[in-house]
LUMKE-773691 format. One record per atom (N, C-alpha, C): residue number from 1; residue in one letter; atom name; x negated, y, z. Coordinates in steps of 0.1 Angstrom, whole numbers. Layout:
% LUMKE-773691
<site k="NUM" r="A" a="CA" u="X" v="Y" w="Z"/>
...
This chain:
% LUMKE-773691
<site k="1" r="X" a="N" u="12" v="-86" w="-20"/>
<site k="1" r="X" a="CA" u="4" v="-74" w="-19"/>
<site k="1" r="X" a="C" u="14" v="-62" w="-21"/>
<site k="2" r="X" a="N" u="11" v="-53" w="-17"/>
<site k="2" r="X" a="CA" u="18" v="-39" w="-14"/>
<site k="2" r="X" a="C" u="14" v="-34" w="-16"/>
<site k="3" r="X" a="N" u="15" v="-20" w="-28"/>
<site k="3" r="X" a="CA" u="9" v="-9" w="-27"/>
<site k="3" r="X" a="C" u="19" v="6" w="-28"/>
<site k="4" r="X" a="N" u="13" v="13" w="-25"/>
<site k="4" r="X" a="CA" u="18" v="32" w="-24"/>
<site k="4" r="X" a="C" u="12" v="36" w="-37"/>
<site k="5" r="X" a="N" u="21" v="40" w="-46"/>
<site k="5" r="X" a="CA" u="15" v="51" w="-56"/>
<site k="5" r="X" a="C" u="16" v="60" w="-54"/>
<site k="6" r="X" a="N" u="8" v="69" w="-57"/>
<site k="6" r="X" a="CA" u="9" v="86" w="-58"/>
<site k="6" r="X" a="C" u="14" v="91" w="-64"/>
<site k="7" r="X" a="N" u="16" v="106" w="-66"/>
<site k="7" r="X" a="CA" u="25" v="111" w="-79"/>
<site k="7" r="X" a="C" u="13" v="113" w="-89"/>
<site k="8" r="X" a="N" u="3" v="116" w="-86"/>
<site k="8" r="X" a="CA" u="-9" v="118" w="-94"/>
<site k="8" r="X" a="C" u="-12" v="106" w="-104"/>
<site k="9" r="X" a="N" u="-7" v="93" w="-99"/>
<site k="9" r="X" a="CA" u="-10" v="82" w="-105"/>
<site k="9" r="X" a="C" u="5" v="82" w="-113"/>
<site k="10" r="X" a="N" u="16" v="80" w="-105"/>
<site k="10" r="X" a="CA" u="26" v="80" w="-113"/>
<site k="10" r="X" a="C" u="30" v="89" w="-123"/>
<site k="11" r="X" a="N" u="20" v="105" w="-127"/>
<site k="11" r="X" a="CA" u="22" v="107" w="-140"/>
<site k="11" r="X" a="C" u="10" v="110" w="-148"/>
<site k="12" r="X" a="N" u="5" v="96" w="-148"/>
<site k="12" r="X" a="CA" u="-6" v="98" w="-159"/>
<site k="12" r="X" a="C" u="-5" v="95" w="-171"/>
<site k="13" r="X" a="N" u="4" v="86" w="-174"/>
<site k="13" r="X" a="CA" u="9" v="86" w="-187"/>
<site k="13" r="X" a="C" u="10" v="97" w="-190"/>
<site k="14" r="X" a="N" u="14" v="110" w="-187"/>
<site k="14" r="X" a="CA" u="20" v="119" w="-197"/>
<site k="14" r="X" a="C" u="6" v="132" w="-196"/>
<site k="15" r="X" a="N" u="-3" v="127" w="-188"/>
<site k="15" r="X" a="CA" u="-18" v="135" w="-192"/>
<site k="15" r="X" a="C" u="-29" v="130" w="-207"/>
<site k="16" r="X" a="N" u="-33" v="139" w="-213"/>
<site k="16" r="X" a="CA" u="-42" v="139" w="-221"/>
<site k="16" r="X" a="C" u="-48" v="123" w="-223"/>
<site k="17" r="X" a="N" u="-44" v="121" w="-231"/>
<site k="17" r="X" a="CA" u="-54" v="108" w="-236"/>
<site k="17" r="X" a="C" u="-72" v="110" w="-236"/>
<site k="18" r="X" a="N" u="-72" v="119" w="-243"/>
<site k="18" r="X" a="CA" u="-83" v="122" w="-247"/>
<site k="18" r="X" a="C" u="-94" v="126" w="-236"/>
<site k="19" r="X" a="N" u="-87" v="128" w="-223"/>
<site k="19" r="X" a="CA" u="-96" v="131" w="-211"/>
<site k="19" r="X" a="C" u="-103" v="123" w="-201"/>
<site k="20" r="X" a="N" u="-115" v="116" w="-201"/>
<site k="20" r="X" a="CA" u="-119" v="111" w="-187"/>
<site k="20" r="X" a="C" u="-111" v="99" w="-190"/>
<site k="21" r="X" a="N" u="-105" v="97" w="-176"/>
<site k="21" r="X" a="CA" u="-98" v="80" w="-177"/>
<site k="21" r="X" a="C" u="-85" v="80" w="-178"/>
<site k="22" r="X" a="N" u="-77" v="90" w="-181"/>
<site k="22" r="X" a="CA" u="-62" v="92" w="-182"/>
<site k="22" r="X" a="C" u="-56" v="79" w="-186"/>
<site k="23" r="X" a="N" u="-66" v="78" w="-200"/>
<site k="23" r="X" a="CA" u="-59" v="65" w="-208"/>
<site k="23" r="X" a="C" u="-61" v="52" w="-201"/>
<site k="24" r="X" a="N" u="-74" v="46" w="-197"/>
<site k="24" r="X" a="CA" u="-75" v="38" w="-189"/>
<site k="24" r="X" a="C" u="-63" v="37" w="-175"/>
<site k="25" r="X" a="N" u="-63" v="46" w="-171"/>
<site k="25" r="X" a="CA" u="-53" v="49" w="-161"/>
<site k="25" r="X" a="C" u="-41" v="47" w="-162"/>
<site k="26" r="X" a="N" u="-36" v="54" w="-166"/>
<site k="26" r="X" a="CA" u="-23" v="48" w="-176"/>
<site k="26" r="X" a="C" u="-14" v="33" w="-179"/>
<site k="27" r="X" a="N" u="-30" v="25" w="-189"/>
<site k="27" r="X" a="CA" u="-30" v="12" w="-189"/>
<site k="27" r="X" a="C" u="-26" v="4" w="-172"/>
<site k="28" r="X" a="N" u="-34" v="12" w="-163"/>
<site k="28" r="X" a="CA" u="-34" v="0" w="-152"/>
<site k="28" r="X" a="C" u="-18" v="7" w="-147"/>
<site k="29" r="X" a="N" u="-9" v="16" w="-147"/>
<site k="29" r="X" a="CA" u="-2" v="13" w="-142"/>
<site k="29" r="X" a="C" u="10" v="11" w="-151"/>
<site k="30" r="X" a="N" u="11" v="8" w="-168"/>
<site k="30" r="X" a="CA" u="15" v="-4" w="-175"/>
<site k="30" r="X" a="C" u="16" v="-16" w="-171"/>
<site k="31" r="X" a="N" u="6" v="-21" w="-160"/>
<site k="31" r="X" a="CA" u="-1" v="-32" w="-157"/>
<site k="31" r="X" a="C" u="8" v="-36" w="-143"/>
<site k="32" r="X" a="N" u="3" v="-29" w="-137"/>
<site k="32" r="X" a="CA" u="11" v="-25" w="-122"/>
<site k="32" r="X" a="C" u="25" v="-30" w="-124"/>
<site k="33" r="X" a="N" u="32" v="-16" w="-132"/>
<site k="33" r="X" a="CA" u="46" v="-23" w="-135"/>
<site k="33" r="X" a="C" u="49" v="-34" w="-139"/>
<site k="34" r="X" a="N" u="41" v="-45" w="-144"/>
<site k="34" r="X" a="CA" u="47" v="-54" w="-151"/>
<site k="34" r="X" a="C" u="47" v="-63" w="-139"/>
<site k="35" r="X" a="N" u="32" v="-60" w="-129"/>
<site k="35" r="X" a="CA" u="29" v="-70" w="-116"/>
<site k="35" r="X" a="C" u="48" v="-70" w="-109"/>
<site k="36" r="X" a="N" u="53" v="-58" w="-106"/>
<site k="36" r="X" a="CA" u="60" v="-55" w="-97"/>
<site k="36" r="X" a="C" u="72" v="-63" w="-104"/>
<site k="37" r="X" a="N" u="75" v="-61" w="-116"/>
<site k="37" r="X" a="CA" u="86" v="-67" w="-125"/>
<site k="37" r="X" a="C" u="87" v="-83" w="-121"/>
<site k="38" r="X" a="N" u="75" v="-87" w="-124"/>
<site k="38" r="X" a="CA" u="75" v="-100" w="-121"/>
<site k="38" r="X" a="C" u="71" v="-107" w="-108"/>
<site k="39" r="X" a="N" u="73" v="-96" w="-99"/>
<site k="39" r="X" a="CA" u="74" v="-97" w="-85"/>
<site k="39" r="X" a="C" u="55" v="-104" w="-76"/>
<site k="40" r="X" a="N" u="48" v="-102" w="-83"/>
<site k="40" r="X" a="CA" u="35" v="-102" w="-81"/>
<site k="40" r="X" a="C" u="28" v="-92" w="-71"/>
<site k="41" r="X" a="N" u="35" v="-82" w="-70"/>
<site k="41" r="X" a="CA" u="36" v="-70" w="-63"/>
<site k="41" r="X" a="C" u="42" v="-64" w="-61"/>
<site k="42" r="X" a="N" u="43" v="-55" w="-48"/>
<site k="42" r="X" a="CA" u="56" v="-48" w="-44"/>
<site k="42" r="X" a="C" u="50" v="-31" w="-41"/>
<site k="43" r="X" a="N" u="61" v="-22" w="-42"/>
<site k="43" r="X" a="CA" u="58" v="-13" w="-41"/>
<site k="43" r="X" a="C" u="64" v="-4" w="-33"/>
<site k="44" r="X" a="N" u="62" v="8" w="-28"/>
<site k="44" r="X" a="CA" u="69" v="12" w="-18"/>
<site k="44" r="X" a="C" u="71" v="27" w="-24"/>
<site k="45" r="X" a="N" u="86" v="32" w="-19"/>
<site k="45" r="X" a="CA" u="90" v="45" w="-24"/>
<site k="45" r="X" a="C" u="90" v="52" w="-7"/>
<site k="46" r="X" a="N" u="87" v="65" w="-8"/>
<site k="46" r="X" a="CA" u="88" v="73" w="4"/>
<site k="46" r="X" a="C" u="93" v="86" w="-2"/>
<site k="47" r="X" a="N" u="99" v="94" w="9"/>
<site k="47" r="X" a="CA" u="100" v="108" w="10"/>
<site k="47" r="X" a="C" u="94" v="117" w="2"/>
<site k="48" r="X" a="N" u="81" v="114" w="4"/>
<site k="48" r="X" a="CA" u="72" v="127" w="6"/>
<site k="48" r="X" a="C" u="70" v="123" w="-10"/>
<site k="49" r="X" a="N" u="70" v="110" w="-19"/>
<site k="49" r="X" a="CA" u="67" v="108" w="-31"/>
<site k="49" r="X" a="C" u="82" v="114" w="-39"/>
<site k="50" r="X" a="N" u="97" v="111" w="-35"/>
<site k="50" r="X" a="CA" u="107" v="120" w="-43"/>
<site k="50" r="X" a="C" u="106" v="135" w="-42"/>
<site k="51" r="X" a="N" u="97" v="141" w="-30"/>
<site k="51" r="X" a="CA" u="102" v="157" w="-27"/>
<site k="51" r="X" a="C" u="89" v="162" w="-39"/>
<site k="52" r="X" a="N" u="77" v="152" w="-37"/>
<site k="52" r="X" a="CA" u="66" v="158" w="-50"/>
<site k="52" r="X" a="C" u="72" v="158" w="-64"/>
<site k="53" r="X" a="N" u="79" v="148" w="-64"/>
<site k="53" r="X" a="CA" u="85" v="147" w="-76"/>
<site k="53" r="X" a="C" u="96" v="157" w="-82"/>
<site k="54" r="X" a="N" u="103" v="159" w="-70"/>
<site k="54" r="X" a="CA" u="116" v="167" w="-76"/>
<site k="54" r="X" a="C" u="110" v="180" w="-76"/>
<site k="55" r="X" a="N" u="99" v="182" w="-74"/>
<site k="55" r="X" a="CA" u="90" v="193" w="-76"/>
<site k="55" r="X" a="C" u="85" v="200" w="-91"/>
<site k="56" r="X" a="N" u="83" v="188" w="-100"/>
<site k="56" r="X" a="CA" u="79" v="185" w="-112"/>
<site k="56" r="X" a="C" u="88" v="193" w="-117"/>
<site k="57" r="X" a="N" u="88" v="203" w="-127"/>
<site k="57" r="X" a="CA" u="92" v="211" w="-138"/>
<site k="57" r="X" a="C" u="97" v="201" w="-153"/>
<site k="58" r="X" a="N" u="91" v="195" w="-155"/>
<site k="58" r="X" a="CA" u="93" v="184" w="-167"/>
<site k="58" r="X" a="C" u="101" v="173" w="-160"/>
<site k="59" r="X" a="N" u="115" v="174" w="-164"/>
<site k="59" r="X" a="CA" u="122" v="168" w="-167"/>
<site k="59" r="X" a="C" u="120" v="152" w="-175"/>
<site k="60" r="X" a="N" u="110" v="150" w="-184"/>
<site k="60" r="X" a="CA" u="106" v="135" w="-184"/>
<site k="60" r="X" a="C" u="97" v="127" w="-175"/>
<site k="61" r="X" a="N" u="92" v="139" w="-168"/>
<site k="61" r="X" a="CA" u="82" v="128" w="-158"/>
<site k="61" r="X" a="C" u="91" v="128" w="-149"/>
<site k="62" r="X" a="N" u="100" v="136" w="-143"/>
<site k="62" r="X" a="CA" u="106" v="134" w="-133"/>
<site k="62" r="X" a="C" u="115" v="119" w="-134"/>
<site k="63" r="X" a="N" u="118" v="114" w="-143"/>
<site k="63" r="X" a="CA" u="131" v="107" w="-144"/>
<site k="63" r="X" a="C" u="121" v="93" w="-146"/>
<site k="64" r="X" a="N" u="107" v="94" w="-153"/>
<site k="64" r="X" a="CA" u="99" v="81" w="-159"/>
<site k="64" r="X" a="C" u="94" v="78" w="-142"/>
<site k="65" r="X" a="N" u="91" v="87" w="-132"/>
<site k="65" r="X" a="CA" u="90" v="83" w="-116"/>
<site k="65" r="X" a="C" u="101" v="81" w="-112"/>
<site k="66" r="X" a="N" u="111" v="81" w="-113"/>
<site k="66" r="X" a="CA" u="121" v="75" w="-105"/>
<site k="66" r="X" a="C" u="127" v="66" w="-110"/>
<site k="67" r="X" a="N" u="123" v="62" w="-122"/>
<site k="67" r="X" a="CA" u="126" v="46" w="-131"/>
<site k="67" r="X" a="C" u="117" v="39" w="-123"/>
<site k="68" r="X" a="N" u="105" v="42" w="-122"/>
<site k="68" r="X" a="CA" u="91" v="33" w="-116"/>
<site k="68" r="X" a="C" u="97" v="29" w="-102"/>
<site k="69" r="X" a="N" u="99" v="36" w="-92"/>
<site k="69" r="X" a="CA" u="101" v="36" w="-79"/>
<site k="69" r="X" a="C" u="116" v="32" w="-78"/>
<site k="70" r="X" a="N" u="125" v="30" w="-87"/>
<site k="70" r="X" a="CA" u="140" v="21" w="-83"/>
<site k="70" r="X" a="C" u="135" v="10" w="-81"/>
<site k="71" r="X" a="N" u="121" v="4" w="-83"/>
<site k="71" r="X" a="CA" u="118" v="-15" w="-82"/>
<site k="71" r="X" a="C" u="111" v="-13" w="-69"/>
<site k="72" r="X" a="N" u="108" v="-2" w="-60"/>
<site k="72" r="X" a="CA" u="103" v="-3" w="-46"/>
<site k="72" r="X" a="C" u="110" v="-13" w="-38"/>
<site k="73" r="X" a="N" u="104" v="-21" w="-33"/>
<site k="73" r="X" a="CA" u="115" v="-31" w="-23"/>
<site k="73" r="X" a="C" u="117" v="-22" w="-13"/>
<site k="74" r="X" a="N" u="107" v="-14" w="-6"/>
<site k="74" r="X" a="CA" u="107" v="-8" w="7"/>
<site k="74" r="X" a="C" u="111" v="9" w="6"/>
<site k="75" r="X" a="N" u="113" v="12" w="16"/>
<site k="75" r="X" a="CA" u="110" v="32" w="14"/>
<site k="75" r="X" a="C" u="105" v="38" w="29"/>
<site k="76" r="X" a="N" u="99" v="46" w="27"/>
<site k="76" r="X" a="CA" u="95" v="51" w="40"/>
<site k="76" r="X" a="C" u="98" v="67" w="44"/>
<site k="77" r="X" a="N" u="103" v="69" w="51"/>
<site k="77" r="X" a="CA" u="108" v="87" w="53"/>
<site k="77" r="X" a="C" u="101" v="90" w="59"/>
<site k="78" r="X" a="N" u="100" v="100" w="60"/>
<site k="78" r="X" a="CA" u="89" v="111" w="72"/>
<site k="78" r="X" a="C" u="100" v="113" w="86"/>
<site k="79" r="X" a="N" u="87" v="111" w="94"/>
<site k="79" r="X" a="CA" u="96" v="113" w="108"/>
<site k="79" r="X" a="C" u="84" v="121" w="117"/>
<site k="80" r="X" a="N" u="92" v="129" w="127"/>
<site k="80" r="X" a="CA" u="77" v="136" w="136"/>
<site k="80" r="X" a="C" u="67" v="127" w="140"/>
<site k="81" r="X" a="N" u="66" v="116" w="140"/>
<site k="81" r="X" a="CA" u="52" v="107" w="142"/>
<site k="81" r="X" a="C" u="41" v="110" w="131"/>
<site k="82" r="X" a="N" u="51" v="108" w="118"/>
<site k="82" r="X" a="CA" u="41" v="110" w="104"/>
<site k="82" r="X" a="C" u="36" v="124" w="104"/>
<site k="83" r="X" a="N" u="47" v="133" w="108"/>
<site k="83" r="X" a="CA" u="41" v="149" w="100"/>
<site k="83" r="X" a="C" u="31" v="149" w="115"/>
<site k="84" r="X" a="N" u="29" v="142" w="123"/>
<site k="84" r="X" a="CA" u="15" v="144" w="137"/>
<site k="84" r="X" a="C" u="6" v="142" w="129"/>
<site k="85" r="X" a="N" u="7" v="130" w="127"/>
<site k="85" r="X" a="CA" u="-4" v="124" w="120"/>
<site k="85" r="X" a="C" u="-12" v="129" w="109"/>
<site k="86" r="X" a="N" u="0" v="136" w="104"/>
<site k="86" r="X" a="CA" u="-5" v="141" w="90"/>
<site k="86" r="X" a="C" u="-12" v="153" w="92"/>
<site k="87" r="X" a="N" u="-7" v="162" w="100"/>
<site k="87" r="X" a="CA" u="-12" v="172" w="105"/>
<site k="87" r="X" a="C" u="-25" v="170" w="111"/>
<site k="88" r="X" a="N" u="-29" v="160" w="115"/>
<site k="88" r="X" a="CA" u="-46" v="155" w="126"/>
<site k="88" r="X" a="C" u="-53" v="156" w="113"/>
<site k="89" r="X" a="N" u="-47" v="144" w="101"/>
<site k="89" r="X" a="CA" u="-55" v="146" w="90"/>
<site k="89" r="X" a="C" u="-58" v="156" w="78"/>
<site k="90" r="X" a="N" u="-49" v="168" w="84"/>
<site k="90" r="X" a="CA" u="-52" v="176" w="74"/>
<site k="90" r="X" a="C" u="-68" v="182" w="84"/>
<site k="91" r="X" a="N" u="-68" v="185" w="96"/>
<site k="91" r="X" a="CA" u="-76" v="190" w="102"/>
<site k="91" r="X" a="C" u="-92" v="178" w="103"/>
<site k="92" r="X" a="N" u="-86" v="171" w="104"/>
<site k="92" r="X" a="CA" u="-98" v="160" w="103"/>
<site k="92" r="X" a="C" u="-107" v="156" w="93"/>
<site k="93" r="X" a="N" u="-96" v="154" w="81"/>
<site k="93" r="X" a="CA" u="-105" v="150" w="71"/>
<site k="93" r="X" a="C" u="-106" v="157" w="55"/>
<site k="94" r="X" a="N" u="-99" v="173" w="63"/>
<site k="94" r="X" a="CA" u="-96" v="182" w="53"/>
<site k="94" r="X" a="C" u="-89" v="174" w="40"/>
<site k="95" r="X" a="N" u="-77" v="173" w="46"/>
<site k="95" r="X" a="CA" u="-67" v="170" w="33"/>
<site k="95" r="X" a="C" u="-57" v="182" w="32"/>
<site k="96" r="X" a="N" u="-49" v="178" w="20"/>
<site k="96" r="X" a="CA" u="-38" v="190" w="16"/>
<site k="96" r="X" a="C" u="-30" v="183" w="26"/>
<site k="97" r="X" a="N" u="-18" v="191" w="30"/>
<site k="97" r="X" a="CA" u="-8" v="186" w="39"/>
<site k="97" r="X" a="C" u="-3" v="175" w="32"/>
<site k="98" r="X" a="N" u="3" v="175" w="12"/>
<site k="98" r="X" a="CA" u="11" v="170" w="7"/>
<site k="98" r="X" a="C" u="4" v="154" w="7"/>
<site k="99" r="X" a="N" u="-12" v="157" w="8"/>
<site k="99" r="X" a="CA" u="-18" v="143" w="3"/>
<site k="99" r="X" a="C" u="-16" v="137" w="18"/>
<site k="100" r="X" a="N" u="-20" v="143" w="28"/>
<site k="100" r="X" a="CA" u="-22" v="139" w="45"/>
<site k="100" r="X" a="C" u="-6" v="133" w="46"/>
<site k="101" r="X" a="N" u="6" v="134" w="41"/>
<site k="101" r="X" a="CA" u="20" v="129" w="44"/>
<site k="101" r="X" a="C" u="20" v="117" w="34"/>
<site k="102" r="X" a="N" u="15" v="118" w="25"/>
<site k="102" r="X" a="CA" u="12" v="105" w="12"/>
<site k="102" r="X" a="C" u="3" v="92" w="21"/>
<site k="103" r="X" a="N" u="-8" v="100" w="27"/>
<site k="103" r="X" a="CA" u="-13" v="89" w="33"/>
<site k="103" r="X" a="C" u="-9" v="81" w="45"/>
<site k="104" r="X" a="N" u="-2" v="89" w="53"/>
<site k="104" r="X" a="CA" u="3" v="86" w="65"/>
<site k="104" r="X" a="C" u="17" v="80" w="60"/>
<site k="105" r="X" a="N" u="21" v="82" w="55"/>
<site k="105" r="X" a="CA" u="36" v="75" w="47"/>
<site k="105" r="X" a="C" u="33" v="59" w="43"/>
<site k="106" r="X" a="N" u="23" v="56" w="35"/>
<site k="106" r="X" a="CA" u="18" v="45" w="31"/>
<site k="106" r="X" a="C" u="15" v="36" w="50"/>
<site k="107" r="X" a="N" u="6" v="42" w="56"/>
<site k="107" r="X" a="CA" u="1" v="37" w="65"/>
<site k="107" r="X" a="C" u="11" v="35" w="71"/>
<site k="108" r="X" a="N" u="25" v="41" w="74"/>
<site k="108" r="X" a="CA" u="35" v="36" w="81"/>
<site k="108" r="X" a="C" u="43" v="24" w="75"/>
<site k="109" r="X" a="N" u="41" v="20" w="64"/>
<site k="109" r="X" a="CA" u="48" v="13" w="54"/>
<site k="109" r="X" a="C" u="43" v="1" w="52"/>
<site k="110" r="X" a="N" u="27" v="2" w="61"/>
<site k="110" r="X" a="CA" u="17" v="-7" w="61"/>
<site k="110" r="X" a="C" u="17" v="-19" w="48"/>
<site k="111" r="X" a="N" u="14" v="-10" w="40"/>
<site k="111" r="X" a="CA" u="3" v="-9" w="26"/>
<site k="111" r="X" a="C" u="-7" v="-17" w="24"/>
<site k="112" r="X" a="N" u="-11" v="-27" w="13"/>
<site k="112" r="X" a="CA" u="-20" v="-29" w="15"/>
<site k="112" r="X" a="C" u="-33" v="-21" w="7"/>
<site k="113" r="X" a="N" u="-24" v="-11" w="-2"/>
<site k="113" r="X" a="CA" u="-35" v="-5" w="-11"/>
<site k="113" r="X" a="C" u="-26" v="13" w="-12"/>
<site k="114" r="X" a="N" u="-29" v="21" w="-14"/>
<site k="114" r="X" a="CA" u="-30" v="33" w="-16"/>
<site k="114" r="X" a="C" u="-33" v="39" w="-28"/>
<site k="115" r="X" a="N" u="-29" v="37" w="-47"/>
<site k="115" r="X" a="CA" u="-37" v="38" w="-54"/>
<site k="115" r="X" a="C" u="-36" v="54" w="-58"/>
<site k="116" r="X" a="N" u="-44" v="59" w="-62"/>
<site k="116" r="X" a="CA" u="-40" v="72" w="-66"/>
<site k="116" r="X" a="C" u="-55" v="77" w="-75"/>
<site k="117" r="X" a="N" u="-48" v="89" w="-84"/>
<site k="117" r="X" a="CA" u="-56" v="94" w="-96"/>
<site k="117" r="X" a="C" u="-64" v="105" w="-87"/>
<site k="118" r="X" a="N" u="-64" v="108" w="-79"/>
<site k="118" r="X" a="CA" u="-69" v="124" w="-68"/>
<site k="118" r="X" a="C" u="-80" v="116" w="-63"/>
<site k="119" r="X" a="N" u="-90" v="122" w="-70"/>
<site k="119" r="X" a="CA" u="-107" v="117" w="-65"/>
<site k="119" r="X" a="C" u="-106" v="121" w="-54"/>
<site k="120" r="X" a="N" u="-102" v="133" w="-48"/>
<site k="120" r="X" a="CA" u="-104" v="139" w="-36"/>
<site k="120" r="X" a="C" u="-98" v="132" w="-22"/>
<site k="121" r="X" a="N" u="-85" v="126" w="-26"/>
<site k="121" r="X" a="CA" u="-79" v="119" w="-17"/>
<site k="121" r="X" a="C" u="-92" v="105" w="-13"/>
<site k="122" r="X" a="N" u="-97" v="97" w="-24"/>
<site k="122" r="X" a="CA" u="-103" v="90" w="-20"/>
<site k="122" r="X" a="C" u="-118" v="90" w="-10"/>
<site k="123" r="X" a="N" u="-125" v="101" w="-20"/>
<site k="123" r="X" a="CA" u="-136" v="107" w="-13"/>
<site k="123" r="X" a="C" u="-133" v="113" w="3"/>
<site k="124" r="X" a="N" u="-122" v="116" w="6"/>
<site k="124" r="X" a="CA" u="-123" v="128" w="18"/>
<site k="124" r="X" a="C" u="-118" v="116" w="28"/>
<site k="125" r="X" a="N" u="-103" v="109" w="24"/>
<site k="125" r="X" a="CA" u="-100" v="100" w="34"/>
<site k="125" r="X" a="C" u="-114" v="85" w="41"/>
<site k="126" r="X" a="N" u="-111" v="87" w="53"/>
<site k="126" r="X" a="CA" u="-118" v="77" w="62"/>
<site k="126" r="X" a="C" u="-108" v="72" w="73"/>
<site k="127" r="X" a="N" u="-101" v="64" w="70"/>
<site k="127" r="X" a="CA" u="-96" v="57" w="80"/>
<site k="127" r="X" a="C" u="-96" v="41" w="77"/>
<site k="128" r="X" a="N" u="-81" v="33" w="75"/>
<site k="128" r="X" a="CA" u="-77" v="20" w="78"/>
<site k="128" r="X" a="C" u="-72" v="16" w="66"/>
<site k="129" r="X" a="N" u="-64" v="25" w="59"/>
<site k="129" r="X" a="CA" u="-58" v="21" w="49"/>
<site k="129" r="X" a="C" u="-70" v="25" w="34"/>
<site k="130" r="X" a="N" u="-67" v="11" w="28"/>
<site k="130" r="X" a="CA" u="-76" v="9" w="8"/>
<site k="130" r="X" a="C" u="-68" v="20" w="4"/>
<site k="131" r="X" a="N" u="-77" v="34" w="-1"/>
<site k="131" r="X" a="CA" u="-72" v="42" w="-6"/>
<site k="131" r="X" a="C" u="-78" v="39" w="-18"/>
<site k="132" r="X" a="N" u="-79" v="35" w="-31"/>
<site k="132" r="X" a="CA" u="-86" v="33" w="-41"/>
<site k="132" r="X" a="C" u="-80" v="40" w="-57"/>
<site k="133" r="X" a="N" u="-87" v="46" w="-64"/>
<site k="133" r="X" a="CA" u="-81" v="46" w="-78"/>
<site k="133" r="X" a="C" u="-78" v="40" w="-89"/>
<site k="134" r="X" a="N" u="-70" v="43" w="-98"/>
<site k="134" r="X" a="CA" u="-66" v="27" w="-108"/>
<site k="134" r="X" a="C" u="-73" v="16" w="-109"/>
<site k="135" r="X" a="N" u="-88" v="23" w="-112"/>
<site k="135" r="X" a="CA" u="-97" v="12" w="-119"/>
<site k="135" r="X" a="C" u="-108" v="2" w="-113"/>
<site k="136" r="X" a="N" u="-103" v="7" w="-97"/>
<site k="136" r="X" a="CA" u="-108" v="0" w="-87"/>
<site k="136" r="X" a="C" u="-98" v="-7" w="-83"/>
<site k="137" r="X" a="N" u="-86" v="-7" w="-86"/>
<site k="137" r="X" a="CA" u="-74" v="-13" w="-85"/>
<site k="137" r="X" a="C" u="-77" v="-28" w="-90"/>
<site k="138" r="X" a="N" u="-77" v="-26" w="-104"/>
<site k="138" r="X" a="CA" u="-79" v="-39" w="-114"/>
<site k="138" r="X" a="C" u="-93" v="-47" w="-106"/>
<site k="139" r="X" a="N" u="-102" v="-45" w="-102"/>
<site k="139" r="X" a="CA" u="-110" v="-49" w="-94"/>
<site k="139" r="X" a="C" u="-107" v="-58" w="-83"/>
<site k="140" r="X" a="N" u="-98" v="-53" w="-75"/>
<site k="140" r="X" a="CA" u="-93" v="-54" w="-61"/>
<site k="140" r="X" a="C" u="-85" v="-72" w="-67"/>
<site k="141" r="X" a="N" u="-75" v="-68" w="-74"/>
<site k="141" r="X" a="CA" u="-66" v="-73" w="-77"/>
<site k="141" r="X" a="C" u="-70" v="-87" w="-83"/>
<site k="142" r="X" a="N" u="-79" v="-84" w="-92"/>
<site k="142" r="X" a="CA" u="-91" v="-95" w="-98"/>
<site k="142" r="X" a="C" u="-94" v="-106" w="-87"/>
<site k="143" r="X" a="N" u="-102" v="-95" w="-77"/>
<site k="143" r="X" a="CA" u="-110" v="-107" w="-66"/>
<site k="143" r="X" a="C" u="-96" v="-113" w="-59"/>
<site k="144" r="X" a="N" u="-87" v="-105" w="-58"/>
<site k="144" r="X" a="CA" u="-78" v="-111" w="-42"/>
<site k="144" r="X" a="C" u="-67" v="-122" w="-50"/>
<site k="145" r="X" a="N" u="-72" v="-122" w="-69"/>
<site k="145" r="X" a="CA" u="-62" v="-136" w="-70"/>
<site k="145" r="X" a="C" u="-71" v="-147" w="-76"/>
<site k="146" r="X" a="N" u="-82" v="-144" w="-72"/>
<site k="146" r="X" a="CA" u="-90" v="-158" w="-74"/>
<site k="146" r="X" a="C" u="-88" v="-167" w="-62"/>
């Protein structure tokens, strides 16, 4: 199994415990990492996830995402096919450009999951790729190793 993390997912640890599902969230990608450690899962680093990152002001999330993503087996860069694509879906399915190059990045990387903390990502996207959030993750992951 393969999945694309977001940046949204990869800094939830360092959001509010006390809010909604942060904490829960958090846990599953505790969980995640350990899948990937012990090679149970694989993960993929792209472009468009180091340029959001080196975006980040906070110098500890910055460095705790790029600890996470050194265990990516794969990477995917942005090339004019992706920013097409990404561009259709910003017009299509009203995405941000940043999230429309996240999705199309994964989809090039052919992913089998897309997890991410951004309700909106999941609600708005309709295509091919399991765009799902943490705790539908633990779900997913549940049924597909029975």
């Amino acid at each position: 199994m393969i999945a694309y993390l977001d940046n949204s997912f990869l800094n939830r640890p360092f959001d509010d415990p006390e809010i909604g599902t942060n904490k829960l969230d958090s846990e599953v990608l505790s969980f995640i990492i350990q899948l990937v450690g012990s090679g149970q899962l694989n993960i993929v680093n792209s472009s468009v996830i180091e340029y959001e990152n080196s975006l980040n002001s906070i110098a500890e999330r910055r460095m705790f995402v790029k600890e996470v993503l050194k265990q990516a087996k794969s990477y995917q860069n942005v090339n004019e096919r992706i920013k097409g694509r990404a561009d259709n879906l910003v017009t299509e399915m009203k995405l941000s450009p940043i999230d429309a190059l996240h999705i199309v990045a994964a989809e090039e990387a052919k992913v089998d999951l897309f997890i991410t903390c951004d309700y909106n990502i999941v609600k708005k996207y309709k295509g091919k790729l399991k765009v799902i959030n943490p705790l539908e993750f633990l779900n997913y992951y549940e049924y597909a190793n029975k």
